[in-house]
C-alpha positions in Angstrom: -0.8 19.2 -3.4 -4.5 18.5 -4.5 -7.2 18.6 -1.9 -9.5 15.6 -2.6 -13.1 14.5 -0.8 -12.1 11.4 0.9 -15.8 10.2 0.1 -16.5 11.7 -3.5 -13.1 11.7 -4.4 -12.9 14.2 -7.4 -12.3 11.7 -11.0 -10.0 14.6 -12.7 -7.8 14.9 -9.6 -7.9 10.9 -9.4 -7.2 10.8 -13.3 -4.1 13.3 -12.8 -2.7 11.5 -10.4 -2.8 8.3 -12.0 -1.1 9.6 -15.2 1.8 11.0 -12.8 2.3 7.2 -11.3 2.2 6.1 -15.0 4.4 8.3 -16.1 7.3 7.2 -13.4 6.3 9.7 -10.7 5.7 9.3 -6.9 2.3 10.6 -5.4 1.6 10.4 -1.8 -2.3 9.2 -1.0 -4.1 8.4 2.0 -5.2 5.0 3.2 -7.4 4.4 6.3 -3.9 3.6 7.9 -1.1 6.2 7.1 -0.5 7.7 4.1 1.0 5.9 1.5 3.7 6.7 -1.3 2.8 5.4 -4.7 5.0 4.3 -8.0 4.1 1.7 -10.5 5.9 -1.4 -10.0 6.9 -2.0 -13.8 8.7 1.1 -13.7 12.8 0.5 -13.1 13.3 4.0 -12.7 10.4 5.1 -10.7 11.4 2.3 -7.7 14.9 3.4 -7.7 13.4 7.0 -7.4 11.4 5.6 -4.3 14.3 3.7 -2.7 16.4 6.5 -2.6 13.7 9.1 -1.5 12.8 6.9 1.1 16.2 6.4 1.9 15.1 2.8 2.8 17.5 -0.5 2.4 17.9 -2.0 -1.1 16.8 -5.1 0.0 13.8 -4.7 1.9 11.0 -5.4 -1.0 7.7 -2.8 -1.6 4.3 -4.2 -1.0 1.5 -4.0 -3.8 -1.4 -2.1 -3.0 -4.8 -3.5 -4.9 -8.2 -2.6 -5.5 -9.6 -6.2 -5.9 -9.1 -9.5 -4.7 -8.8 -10.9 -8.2 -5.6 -9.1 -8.9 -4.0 -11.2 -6.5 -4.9 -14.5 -8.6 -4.0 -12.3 -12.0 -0.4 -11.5 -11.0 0.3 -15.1 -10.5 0.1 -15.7 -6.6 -1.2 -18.6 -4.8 -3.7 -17.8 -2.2 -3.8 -20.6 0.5 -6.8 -22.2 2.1 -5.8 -19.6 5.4 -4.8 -17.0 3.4 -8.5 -17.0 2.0 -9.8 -16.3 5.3 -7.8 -13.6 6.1 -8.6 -12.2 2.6 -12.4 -12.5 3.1 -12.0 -11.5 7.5 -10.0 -8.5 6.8 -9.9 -6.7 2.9 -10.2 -3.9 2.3 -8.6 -3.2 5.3 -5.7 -2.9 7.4 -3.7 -6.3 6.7 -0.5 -7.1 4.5 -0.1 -10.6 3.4 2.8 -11.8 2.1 2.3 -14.6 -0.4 4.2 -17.3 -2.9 4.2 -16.7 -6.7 3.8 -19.8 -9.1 7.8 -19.2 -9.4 8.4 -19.0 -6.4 9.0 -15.1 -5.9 7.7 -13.6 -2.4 5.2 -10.3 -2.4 3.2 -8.7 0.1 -0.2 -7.5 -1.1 -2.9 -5.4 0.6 -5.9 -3.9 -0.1 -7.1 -0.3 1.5 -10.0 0.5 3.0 -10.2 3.9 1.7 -12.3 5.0 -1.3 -9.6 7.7 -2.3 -6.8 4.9 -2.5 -8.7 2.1 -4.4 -9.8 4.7 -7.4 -6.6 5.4 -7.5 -4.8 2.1 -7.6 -7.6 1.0 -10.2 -7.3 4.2 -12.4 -3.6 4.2 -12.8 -3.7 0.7 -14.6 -0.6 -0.5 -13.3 0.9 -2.7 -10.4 1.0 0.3 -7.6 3.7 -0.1 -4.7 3.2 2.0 -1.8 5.5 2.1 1.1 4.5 4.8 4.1 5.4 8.4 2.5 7.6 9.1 4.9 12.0 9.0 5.7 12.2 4.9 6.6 12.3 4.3 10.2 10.6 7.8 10.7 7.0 8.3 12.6 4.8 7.2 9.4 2.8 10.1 8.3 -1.1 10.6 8.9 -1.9 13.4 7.0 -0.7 15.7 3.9 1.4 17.9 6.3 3.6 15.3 7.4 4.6 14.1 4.3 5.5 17.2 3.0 7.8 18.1 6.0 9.1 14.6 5.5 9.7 14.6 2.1 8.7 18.3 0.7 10.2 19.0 -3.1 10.9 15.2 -3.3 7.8 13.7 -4.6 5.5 14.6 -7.7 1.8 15.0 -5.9 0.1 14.9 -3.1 -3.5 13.9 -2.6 -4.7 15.6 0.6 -8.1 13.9 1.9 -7.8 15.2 5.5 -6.5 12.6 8.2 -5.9 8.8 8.0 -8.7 7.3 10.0 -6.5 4.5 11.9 -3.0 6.5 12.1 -1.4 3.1 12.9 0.4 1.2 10.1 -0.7 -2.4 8.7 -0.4 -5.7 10.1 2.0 -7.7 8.0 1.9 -11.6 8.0 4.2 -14.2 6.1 1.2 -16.8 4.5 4.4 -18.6 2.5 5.8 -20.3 5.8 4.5 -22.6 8.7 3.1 -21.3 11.0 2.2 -17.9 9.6 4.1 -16.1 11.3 3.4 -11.9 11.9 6.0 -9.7 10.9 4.5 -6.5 11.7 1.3 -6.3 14.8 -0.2 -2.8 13.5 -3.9 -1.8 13.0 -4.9 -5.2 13.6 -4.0 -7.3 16.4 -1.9 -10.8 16.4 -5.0 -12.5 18.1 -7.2 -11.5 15.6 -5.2 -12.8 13.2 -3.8 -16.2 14.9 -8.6 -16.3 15.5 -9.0 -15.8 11.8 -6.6 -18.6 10.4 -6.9 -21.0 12.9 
């Protein structure tokens, strides 16, 4: 476990910790929500590592943390007229939005408001996935403590920048059907939402 300033976030401790998600490992991190467990995406191994420390359902799909907009647009996804809004209303912040690939392949992205968690996901170079760090369908955790009573000896690192401000997990809304429809009310509330599309 690495103590980090959640405002001057320390570059060798950001640096390690990207080379550990790189290298196939799992690293718990803070957001301004809960914290987060990370793995890089392009990594076969490294998912299946995180679906089975999780313990979470084969079928339930990660969502891809970012640290810019853009990254949306360079991974291939189509960002709607509404889903524009919400991008520009609510990033960084607490809101996951589900969106349509060129193919056709489903993916919820979301961009943290936290300053430890967007150095990270741009350092470590990769597509970063980052379910809570936590047993699915456990309390999600809010600081370094609780992840490591929830998953202790089972992860890689831990980057320990005090407690999550929020402590309430993201809101999660579908932009590839009509109406958008909410799959999650968390840190941001439906009206909000339903006020920022319509």
């Amino acid at each position: 476990m690495l103590k980090i300033d959640p405002v001057h976030p320390d570059k060798k401790a950001i640096a390690a910790a990207a080379k550990v998600i790189r290298s196939g490992g799992l690293v718990a991190f803070p957001t301004e929500t809960v914290y987060g467990l990370a793995a890089s995406l392009l990594d076969e191994k490294a998912l299946d590592r995180l679906y089975r420390v999780k313990k979470r359902p084969r079928g339930k799909p990660f969502t891809v943390h970012i640290s810019d907009p853009a990254c949306v647009r360079d991974a291939g996804y189509k960002i709607t007229k509404e889903a524009r809004r919400l991008i520009k209303e609510f990033w960084p912040g607490p809101l996951t939005i589900i969106l349509r690939s060129r193919r056709g392949k489903k993916i919820g992205f979301r961009m943290p408001d936290h300053r430890v968690a967007l150095e990270l996901i741009k350092k470590s170079g990769v597509p970063v996935v980052a379910p809570s760090a936590n047993i699915s369908g456990r309390r999600a955790p809010v600081n370094a403590e609780d992840v490591l009573r929830s998953l202790g000896g089972k992860i890689d690192m831990v980057l320990d920048a005090g407690p999550a401000d929020i402590g309430i997990e993201s809101t999660v809304i579908d932009m590839t059907v009509t109406p958008p429809t909410i799959l999650r009310e968390g840190a941001i509330k439906k009206e909000d939402i339903l006020k920022a599309v319509s």
